[in-house]
N, C-alpha and C positions, 0 to 999 in steps of 0.2 A: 788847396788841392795837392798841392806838391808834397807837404808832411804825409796826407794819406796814400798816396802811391809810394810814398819810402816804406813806410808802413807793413803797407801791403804786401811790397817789395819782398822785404825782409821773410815777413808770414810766409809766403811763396818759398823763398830761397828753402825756410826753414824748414819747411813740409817733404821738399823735394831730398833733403839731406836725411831727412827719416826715412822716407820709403827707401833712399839708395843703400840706406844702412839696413831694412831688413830684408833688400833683395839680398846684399852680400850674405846677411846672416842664413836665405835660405839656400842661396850655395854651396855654401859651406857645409852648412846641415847634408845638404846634397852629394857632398864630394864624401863626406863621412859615413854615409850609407854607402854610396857604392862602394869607397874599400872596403866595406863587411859585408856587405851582400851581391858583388858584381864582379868583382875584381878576380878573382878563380876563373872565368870565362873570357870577360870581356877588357882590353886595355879602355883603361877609365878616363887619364888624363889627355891633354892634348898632343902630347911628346912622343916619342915611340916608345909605349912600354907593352906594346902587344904578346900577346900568351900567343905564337905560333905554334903553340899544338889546339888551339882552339879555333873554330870555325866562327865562332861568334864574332861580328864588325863591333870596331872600337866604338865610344862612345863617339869620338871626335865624327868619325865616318857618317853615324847615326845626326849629328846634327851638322852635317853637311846633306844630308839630304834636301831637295829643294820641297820635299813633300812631309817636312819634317814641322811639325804644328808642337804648341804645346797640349793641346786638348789632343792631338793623335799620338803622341808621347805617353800621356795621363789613361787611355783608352787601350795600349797596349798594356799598360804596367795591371791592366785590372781585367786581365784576359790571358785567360790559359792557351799557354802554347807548348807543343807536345815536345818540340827543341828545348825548353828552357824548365828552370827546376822551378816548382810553383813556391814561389815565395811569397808569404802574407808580407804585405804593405800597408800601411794605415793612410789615410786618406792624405796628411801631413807629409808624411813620410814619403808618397807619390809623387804629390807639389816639391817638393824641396826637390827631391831626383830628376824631374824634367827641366827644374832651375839650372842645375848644374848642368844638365846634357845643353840645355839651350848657350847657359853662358859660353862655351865650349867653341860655339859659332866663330868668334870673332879672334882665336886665337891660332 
């Protein structure tokens, strides 16, 4: 019994270090869209790089909100808003941008 929970162990560990590798990869992906498609309005990073001639709240602010979900994230990016310039996003493209607003949280 001991060989198969090493086993396991291991199987486990391993799976966990994949998923952790294609959250960072949709991160990133994420952080890479906003500077081409966000960053003219909104401060994107965590740091202070905010555009004060812009009314738009930084990302950081956005996933500070306590009412900040990823599905209400995904649900604005796919809804026209008369403030904001309509930008086509592909569904991928959505997922990765709420990756990076969310990772944003803890920093």
């Amino acid at each position: 019994m001991g060989a198969r929970f090493v086993i396991a162990a291991g199987f486990i560990a391993a799976s966990l270090g994949v998923a952790d590798a294609q959250e960072t990869a949709l991160v990133e992906t994420g952080a890479r869209i906003a500077r081409g498609s966000c960053a003219s309005c909104h401060a994107i990073g965590a740091g202070p790089d905010k555009n004060t001639m812009s009314a738009a709240p930084s990302f950081a602010d956005i996933a500070a909100m306590p009412s900040i979900t990823e599905l209400a994230i995904k649900v604005f990016l796919q809804t026209p808003h008369a403030s904001m310039p309509n930008i086509m996003l592909a569904q991928s493209e959505i997922d990765a941008l709420a990756a990076y607003i969310l990772s944003l949280r803890s920093k």
